[in-house]
Z-matrix of the N, CA and C atoms (Angstrom, degrees):
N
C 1 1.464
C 2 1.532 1 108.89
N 3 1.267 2 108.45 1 137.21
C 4 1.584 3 99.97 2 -178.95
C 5 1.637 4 112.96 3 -106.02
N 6 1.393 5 120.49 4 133.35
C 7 1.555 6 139.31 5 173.33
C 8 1.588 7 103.70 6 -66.85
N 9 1.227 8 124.05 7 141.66
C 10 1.292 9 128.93 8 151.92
C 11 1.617 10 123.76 9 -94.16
N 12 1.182 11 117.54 10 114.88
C 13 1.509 12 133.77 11 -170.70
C 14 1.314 13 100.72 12 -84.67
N 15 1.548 14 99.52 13 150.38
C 16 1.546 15 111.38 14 171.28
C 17 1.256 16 104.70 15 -166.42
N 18 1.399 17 125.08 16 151.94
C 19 1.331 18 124.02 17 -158.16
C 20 1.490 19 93.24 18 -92.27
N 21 1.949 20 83.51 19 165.58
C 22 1.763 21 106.72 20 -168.41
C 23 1.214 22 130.57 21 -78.66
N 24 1.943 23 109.81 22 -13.09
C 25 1.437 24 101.58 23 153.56
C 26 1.432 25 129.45 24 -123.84
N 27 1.179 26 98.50 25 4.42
C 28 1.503 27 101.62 26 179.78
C 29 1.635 28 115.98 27 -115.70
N 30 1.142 29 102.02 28 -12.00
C 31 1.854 30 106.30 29 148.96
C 32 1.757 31 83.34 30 104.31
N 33 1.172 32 131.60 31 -25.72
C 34 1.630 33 124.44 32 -114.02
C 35 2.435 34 84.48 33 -98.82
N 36 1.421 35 102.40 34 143.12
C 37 1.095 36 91.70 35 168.27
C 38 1.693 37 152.05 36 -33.55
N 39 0.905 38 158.88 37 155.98
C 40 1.321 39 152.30 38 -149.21
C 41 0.997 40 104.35 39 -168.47
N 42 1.356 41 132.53 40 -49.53
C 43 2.005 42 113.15 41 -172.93
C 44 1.638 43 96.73 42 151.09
N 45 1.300 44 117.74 43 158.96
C 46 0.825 45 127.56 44 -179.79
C 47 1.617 46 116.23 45 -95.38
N 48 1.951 47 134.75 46 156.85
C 49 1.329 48 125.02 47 164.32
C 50 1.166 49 107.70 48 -134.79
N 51 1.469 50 135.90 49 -174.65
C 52 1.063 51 121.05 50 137.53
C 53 1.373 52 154.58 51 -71.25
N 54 1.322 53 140.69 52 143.13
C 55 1.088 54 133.92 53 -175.85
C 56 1.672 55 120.32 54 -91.97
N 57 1.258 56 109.09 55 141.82
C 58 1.702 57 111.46 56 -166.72
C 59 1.613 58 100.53 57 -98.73
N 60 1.288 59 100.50 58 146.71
C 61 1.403 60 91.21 59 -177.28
C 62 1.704 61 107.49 60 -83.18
N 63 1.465 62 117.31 61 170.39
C 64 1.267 63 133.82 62 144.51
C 65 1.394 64 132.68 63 -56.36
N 66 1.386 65 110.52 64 99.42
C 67 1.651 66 94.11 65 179.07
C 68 1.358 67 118.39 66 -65.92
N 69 1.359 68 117.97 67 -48.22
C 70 1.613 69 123.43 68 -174.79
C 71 1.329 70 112.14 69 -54.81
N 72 1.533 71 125.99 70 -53.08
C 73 1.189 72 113.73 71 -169.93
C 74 1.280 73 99.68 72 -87.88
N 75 1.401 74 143.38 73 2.83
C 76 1.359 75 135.54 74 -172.03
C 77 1.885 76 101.08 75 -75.85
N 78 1.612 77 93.30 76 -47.05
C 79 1.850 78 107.32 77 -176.78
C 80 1.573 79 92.20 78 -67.75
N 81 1.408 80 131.14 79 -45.62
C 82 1.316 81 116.20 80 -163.96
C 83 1.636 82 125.85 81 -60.84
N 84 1.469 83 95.91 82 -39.84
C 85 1.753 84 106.68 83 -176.99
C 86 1.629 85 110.10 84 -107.78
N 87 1.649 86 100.67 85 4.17
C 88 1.917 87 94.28 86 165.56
C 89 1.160 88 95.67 87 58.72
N 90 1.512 89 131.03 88 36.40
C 91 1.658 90 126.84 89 134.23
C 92 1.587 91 111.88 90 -141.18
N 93 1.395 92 76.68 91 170.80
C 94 1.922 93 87.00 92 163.76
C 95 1.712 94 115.89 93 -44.70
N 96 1.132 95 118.67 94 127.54
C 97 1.535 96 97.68 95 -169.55
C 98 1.859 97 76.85 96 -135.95
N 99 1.982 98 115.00 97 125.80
C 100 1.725 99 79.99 98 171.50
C 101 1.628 100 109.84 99 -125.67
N 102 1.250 101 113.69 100 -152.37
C 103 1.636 102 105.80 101 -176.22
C 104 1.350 103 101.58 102 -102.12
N 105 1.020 104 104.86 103 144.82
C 106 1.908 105 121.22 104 176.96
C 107 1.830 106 96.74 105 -108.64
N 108 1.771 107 112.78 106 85.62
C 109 1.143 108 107.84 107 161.56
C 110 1.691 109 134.28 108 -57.31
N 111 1.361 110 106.18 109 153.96
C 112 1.430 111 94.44 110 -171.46
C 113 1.466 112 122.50 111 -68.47
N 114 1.603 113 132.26 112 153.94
C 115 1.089 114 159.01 113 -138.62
C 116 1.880 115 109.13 114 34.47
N 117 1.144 116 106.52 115 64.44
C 118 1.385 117 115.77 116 -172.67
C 119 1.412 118 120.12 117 -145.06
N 120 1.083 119 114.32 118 167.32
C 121 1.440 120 110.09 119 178.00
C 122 1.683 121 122.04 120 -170.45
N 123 1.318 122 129.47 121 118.95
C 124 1.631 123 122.93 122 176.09
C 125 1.163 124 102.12 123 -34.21
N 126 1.325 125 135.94 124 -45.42
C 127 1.570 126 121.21 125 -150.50
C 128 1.725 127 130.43 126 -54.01
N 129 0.939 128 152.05 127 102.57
C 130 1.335 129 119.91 128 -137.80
C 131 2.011 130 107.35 129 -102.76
N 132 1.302 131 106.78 130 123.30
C 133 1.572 132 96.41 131 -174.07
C 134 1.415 133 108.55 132 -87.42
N 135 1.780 134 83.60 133 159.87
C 136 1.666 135 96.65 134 -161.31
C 137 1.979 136 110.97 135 -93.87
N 138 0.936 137 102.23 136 107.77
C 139 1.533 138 113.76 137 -167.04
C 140 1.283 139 126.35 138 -48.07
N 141 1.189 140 143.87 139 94.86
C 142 1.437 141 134.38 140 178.74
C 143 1.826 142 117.94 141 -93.92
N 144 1.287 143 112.74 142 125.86
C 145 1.454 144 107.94 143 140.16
C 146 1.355 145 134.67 144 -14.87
N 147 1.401 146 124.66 145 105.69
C 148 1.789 147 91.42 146 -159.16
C 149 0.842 148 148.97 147 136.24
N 150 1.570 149 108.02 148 -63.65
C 151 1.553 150 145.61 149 -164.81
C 152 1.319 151 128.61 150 -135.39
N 153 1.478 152 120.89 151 124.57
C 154 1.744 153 101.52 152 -172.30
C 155 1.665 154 88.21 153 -96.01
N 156 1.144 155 112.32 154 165.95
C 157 1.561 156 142.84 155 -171.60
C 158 1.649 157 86.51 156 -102.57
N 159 1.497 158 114.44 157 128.10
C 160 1.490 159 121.48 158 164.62
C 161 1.299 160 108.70 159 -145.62
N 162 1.504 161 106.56 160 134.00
C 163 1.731 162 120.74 161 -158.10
C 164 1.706 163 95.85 162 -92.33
N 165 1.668 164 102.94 163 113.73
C 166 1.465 165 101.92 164 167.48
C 167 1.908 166 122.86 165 -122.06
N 168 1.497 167 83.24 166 32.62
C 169 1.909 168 99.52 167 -156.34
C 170 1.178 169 97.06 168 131.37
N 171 1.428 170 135.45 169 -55.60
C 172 1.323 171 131.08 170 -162.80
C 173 1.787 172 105.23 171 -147.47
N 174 0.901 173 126.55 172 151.34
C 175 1.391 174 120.09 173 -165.41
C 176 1.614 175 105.65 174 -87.34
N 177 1.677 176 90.48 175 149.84
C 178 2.161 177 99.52 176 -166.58
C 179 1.004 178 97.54 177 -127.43
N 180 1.616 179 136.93 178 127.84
C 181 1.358 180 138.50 179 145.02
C 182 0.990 181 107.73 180 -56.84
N 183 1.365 182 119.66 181 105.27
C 184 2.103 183 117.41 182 151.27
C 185 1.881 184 113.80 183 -112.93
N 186 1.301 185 86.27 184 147.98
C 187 1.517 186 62.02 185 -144.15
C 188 1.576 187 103.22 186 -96.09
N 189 0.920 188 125.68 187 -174.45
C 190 1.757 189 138.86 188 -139.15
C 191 1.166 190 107.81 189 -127.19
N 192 1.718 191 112.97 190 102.05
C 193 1.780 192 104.28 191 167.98
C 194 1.820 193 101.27 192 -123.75
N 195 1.398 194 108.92 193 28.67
C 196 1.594 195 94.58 194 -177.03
C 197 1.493 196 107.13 195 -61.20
N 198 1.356 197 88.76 196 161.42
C 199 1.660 198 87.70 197 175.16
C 200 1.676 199 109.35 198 93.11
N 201 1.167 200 125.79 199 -30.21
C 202 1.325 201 116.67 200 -166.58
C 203 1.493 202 110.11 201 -117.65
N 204 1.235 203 109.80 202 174.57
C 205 1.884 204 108.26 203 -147.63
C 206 1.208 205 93.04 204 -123.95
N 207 1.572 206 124.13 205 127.85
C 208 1.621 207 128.51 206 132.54
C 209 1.310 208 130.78 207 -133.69
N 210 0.697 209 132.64 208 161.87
C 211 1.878 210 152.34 209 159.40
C 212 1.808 211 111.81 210 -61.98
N 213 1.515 212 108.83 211 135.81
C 214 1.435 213 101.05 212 140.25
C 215 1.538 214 128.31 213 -85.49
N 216 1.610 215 113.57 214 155.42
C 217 1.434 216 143.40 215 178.19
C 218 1.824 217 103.20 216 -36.46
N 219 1.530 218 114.98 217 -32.93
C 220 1.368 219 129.44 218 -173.81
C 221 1.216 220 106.59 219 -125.16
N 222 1.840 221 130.91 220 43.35
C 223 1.149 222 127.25 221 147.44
C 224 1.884 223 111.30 222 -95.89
N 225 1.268 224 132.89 223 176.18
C 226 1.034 225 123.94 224 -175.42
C 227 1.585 226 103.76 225 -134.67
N 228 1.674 227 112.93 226 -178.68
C 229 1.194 228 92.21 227 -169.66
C 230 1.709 229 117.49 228 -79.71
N 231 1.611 230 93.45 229 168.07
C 232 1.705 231 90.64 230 -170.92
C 233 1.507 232 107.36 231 116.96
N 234 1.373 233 102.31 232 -51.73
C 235 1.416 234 114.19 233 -165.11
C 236 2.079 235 101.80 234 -45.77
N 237 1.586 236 91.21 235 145.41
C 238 1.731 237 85.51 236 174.50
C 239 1.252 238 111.78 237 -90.17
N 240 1.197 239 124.61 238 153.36
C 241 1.748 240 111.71 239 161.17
C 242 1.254 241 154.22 240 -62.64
N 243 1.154 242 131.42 241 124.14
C 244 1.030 243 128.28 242 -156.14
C 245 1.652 244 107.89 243 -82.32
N 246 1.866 245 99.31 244 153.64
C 247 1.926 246 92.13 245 -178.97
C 248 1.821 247 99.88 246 -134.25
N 249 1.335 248 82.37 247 154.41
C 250 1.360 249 94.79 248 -180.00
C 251 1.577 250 124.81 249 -49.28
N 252 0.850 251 166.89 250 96.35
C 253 1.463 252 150.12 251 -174.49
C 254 1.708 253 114.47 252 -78.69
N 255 1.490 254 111.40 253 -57.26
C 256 1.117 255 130.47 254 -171.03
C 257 1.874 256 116.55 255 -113.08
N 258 1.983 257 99.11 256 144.06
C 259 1.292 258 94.51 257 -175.79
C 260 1.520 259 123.09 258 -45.40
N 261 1.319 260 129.36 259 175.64
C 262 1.583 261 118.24 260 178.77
C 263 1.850 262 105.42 261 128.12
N 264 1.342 263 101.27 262 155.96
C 265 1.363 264 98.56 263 -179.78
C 266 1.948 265 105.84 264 -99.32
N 267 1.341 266 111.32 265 165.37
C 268 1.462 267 119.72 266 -158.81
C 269 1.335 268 110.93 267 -41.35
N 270 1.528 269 139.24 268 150.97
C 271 1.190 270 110.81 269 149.59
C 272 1.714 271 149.53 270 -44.78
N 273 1.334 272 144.34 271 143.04
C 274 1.410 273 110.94 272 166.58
C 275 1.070 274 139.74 273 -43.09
N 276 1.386 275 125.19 274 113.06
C 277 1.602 276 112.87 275 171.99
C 278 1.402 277 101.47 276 117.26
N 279 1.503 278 122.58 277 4.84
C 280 1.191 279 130.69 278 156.15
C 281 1.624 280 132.88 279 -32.48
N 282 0.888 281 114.35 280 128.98
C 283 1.736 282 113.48 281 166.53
C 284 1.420 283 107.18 282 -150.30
N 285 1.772 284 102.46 283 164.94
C 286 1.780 285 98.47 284 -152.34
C 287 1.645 286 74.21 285 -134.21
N 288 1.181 287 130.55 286 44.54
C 289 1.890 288 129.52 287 141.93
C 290 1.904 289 92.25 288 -137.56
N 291 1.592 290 66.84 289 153.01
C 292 1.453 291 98.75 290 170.29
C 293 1.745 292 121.79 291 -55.71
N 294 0.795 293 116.43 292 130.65
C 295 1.875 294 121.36 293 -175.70
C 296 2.014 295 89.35 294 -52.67
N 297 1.567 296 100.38 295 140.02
C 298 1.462 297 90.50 296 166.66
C 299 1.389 298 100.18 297 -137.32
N 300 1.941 299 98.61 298 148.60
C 301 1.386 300 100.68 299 177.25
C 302 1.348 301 132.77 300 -13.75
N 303 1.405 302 115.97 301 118.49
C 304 1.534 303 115.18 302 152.62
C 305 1.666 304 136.79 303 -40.76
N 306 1.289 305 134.74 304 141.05
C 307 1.507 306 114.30 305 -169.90
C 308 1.420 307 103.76 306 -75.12
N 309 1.081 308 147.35 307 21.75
C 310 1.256 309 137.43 308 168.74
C 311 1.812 310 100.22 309 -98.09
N 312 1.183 311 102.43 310 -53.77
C 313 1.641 312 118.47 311 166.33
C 314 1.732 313 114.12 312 -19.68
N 315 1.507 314 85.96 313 -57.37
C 316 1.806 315 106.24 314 -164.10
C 317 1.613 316 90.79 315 -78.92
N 318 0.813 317 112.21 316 -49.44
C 319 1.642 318 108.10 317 -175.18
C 320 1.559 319 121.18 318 -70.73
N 321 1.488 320 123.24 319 -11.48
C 322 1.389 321 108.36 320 161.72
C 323 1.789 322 93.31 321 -100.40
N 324 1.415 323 139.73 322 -3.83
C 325 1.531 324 117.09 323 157.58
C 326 1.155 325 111.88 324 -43.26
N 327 1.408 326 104.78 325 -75.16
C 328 2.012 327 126.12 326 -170.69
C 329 1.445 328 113.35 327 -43.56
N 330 1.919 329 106.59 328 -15.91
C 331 1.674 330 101.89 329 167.18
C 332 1.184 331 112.68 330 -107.11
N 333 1.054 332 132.19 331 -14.84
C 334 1.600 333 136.11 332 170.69
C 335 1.628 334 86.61 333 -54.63
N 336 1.559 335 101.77 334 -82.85
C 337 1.719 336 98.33 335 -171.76
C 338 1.345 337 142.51 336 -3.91
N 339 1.624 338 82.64 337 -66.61
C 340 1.643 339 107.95 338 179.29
C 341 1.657 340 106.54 339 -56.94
N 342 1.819 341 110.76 340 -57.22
C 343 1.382 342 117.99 341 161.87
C 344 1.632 343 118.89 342 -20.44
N 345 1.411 344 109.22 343 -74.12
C 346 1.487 345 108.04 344 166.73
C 347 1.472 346 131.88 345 -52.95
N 348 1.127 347 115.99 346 -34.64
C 349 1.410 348 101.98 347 173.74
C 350 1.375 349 111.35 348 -79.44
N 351 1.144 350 122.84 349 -24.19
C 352 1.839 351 118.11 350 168.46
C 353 1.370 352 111.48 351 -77.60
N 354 1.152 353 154.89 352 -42.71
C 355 1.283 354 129.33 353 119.17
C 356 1.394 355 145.89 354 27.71
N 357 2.001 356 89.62 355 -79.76
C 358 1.611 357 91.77 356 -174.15
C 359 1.679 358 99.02 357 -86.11
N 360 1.056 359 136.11 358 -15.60
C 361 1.869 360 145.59 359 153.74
C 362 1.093 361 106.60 360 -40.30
N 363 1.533 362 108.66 361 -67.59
C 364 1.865 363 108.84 362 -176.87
C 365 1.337 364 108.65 363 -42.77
N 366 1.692 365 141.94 364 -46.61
C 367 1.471 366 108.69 365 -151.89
C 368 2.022 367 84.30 366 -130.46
N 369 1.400 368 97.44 367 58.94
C 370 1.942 369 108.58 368 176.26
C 371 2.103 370 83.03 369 -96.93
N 372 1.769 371 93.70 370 152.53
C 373 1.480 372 95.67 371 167.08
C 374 1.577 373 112.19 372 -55.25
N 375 1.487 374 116.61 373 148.71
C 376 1.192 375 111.17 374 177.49
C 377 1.516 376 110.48 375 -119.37
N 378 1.423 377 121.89 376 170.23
C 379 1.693 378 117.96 377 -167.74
C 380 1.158 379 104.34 378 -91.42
N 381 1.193 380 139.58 379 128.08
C 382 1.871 381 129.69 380 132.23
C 383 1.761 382 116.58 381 -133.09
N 384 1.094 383 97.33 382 138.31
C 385 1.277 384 86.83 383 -175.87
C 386 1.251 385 122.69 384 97.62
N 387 1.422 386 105.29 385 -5.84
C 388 1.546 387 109.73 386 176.07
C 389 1.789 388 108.93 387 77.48
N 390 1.975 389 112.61 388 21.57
C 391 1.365 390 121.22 389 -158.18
C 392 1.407 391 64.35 390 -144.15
N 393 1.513 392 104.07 391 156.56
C 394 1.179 393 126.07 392 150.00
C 395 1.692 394 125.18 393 -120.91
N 396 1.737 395 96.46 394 137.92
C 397 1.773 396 100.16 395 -162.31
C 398 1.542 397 110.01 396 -102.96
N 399 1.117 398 126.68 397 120.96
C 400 1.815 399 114.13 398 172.47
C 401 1.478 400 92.47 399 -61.64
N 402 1.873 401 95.60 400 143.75
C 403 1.874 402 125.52 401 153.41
C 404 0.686 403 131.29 402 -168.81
N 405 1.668 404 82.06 403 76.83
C 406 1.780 405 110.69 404 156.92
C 407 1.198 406 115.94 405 -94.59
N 408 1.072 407 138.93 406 -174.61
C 409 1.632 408 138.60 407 -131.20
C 410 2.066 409 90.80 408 -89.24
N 411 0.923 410 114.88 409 -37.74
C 412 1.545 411 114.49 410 -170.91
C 413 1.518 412 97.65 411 -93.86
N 414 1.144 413 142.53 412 -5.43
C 415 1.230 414 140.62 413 142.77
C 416 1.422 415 114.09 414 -49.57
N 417 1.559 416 88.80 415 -91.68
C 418 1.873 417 94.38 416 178.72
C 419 1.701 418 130.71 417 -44.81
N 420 1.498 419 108.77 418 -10.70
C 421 1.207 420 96.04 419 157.19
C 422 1.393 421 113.58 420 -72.03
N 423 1.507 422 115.37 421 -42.43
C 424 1.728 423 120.72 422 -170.54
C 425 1.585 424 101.62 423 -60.63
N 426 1.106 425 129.50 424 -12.32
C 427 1.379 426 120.23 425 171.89
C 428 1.448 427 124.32 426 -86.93
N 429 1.505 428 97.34 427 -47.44
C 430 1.412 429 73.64 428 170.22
C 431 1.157 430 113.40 429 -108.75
N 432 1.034 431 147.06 430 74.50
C 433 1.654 432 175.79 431 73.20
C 434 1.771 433 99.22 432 -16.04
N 435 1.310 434 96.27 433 -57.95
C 436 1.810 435 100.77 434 -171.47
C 437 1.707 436 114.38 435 -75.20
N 438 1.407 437 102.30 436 -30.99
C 439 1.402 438 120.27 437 -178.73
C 440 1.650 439 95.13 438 -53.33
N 441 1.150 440 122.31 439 -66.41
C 442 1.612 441 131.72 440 -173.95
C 443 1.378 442 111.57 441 -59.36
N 444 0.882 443 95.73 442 -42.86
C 445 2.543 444 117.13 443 176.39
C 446 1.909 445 92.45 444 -48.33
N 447 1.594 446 101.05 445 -82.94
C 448 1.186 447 105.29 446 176.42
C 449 1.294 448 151.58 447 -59.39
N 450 1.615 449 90.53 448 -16.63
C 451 1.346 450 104.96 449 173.11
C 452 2.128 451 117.77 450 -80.70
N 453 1.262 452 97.33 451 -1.93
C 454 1.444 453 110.19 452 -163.00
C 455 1.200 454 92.99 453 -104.45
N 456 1.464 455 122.19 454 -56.23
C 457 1.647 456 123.78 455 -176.63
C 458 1.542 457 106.30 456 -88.16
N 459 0.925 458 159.58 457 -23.84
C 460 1.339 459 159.23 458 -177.74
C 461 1.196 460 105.50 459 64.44
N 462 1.501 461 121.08 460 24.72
C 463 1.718 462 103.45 461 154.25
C 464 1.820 463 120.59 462 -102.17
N 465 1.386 464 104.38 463 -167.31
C 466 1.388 465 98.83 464 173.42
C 467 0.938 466 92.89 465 -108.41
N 468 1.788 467 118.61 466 -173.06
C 469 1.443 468 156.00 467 -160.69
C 470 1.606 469 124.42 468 -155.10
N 471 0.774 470 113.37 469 149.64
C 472 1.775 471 118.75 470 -160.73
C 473 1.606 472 89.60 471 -85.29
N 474 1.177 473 134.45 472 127.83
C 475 1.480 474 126.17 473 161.03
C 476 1.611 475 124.19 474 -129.40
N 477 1.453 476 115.40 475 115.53
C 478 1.485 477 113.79 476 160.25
C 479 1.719 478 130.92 477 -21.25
N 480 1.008 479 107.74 478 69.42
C 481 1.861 480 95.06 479 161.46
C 482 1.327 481 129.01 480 -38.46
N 483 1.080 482 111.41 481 177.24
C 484 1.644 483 120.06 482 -162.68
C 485 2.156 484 95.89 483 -85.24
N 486 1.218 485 71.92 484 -19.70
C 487 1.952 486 73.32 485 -163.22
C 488 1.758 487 84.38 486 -110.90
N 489 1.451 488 105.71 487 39.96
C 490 2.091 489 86.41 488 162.11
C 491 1.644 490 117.73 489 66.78
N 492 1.160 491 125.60 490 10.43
C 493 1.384 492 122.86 491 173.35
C 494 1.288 493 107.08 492 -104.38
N 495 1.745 494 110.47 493 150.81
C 496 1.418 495 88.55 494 171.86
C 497 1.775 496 113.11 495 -134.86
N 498 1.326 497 112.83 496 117.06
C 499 1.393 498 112.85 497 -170.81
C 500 1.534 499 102.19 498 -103.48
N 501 1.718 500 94.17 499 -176.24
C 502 1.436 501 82.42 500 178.98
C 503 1.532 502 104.92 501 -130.48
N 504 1.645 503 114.44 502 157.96
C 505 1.076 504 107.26 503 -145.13
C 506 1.689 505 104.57 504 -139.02
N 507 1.774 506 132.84 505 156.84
C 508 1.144 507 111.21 506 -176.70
C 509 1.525 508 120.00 507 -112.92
N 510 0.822 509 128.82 508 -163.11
C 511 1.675 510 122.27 509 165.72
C 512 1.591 511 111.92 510 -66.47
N 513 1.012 512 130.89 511 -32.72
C 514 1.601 513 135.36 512 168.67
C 515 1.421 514 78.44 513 -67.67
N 516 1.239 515 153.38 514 -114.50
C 517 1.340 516 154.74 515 -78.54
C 518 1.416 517 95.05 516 -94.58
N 519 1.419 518 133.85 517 -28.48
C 520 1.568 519 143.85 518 138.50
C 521 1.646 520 123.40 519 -22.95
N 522 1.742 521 90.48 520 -57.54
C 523 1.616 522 103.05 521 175.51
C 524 1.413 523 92.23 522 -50.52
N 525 1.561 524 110.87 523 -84.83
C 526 1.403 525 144.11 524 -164.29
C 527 2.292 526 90.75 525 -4.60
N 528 1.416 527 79.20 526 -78.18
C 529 1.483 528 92.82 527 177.64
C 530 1.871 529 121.79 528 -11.02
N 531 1.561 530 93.04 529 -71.88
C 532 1.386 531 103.16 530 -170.45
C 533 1.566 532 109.29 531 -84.91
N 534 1.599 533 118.15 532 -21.00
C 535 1.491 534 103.09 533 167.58
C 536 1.962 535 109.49 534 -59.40
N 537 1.397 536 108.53 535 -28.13
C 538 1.585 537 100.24 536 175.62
C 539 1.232 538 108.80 537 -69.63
N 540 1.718 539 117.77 538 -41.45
C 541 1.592 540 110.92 539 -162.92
C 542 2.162 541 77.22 540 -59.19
N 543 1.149 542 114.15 541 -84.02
C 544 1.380 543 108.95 542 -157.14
C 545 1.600 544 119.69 543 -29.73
N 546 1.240 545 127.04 544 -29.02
C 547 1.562 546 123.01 545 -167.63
C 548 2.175 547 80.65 546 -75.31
N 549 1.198 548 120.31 547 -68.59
C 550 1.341 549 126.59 548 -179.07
C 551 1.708 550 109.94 549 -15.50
N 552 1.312 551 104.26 550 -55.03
C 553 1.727 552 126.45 551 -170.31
C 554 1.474 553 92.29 552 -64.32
N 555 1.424 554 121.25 553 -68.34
C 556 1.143 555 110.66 554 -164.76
C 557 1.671 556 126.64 555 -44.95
N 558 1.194 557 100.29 556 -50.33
C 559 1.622 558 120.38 557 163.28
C 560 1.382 559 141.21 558 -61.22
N 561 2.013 560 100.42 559 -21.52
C 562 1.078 561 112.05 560 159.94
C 563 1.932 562 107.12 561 -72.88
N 564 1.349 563 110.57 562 -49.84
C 565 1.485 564 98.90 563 -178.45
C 566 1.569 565 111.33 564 -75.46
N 567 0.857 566 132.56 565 -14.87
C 568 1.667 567 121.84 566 179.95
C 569 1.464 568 104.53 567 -63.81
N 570 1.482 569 112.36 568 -43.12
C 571 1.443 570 128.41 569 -179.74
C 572 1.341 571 117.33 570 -46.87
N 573 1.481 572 97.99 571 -44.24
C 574 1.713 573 122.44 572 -174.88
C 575 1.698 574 120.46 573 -73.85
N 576 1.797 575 87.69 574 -23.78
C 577 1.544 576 83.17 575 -172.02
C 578 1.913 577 99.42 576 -102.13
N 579 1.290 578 108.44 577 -15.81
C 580 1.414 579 116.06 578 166.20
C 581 1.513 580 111.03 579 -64.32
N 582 0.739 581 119.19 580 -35.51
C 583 1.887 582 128.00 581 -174.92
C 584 1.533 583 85.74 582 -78.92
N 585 1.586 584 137.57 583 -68.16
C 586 1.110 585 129.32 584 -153.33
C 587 1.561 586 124.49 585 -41.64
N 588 1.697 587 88.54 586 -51.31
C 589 1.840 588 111.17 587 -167.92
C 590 1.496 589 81.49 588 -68.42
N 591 1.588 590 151.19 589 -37.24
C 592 1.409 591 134.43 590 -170.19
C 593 1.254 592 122.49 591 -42.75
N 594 1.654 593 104.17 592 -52.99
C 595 1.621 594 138.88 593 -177.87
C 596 1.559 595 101.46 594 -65.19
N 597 1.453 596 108.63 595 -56.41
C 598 1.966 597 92.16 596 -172.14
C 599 2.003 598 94.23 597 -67.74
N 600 0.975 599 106.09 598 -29.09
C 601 1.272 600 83.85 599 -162.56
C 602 1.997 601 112.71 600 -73.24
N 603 0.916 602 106.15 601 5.91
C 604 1.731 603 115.13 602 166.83
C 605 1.327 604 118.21 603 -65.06
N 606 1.481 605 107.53 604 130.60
C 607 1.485 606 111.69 605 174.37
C 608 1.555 607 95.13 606 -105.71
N 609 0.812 608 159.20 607 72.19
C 610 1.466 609 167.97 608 -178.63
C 611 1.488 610 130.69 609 116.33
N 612 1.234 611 120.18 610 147.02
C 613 1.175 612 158.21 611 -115.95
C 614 2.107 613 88.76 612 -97.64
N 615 1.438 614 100.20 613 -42.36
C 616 1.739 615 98.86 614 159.89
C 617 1.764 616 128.31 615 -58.11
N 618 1.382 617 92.15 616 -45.40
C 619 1.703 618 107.32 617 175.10
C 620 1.722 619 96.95 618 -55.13
C-alpha cells in the first residue's frame, strides 16, 4: 500500500513510498494491518496543475506561484520585480509587466534627446571658407583669443583646420567663423524649440 509523504514543516506534498505492513496487528485482526510512517498519510491528494497539495487533516490545494515575478498596479517605472516566496495566490493589485513610463515621463525623454543632439550640433566643426573650423569649447576660446591678437596687430596667422590643413587666416575670417557657428545656433535652437512645443503638445505616448 502506498503512504503519501509530505514534509515536516511546511505540510506541502513530497512523493509517495511504500508502506510496510504490521505484523502484530496484522496476526491480531486477521488482516493486512500496515504502518502509517510519520508525516504521512493513506489519504491520497488530488493533484493540480498549479497548486501544491498541503496536509492540514485533509489535503488543500493552494496554489503555487513561487518563483515567478510581478509588480503592483501602484508601482512606477523602475520599480524591480517582485517574486513570489511563499505558497498563496498573487497579491491584490498584481500585474505581470513592468510599470511603463508615464506620458509626461516620455515627453521630457523625447526633449532631453532632441536637447542632446542640438548640443552635440552646436559645437561640430563648422564651414567657412570652404575650410572647416572645430567649436568646441577649447576651440572657441582659441578663437577668440585670436580675434583680439589679430584684431590689435592686423596681421594674419597660420591656423589648423578641423580636417588638418593649415591656412592662414585674419581677424574678419575669425569673425566670419563664429557669425556661421551663430547663424547654425540660431537654427539649431529654433529647431529645438519647434520640436519641443510638438512633444508638450501630445496627448499620448503614440503621438
Amino acid at each position: 500500500m502506498q503512504v503519501y509523504k509530505y514534509d515536516e514543516q511546511t505540510k506541502e506534498y513530497i512523493g509517495t513510498e511504500q508502506a510496510l505492513i504490521d505484523p502484530l496487528e496484522t496476526e491480531l485482526q486477521g488482516k493486512e494491518i500496515y504502518l502509517l510512517p510519520s508525516n504521512a498519510t493513506f489519504e491520497k491528494p488530488n493533484l493540480q496543475e498549479g497548486f501544491a497539495s498541503v496536509w492540514n487533516g485533509k489535503w488543500e490545494n493552494i496554489e503555487d506561484n513561487r518563483g515567478k515575478e510581478y509588480w503592483l498596479d501602484t508601482d512606477t517605472f523602475g520599480t524591480p520585480a517582485k517574486t513570489m516566496k511563499e505558497l498563496g495566490a498573487f497579491p491584490a493589485g498584481a500585474v505581470f509587466t513592468a510599470p511603463q513610463k508615464t506620458l509626461e515621463q516620455l515627453k521630457q525623454d523625447k526633449i532631453n534627446e532632441f536637447k542632446s543632439i542640438r548640443d552635440t550640433e552646436e559645437v561640430k566643426p563648422i564651414a567657412y571658407n570652404g575650410n572647416l573650423f572645430d567649436f568646441d569649447d577649447k576651440a572657441r576660446d582659441r578663437i577668440n583669443s585670436a580675434i583680439i591678437a589679430l584684431s590689435i596687430t592686423g596681421q594674419s596667422i597660420e591656423w589648423t583646420t578641423a580636417d588638418n590643413t593649415n591656412v592662414l587666416v585674419t581677424a574678419d575670417d575669425m569673425r566670419g567663423v563664429v557669425a556661421n557657428v551663430a547663424v547654425r545656433s540660431n537654427q539649431l535652437h529654433a529647431k529645438y524649440r519647434e520640436l519641443k512645443e510638438q512633444v508638450l503638445a501630445c496627448t499620448t505616448a503614440e503621438e
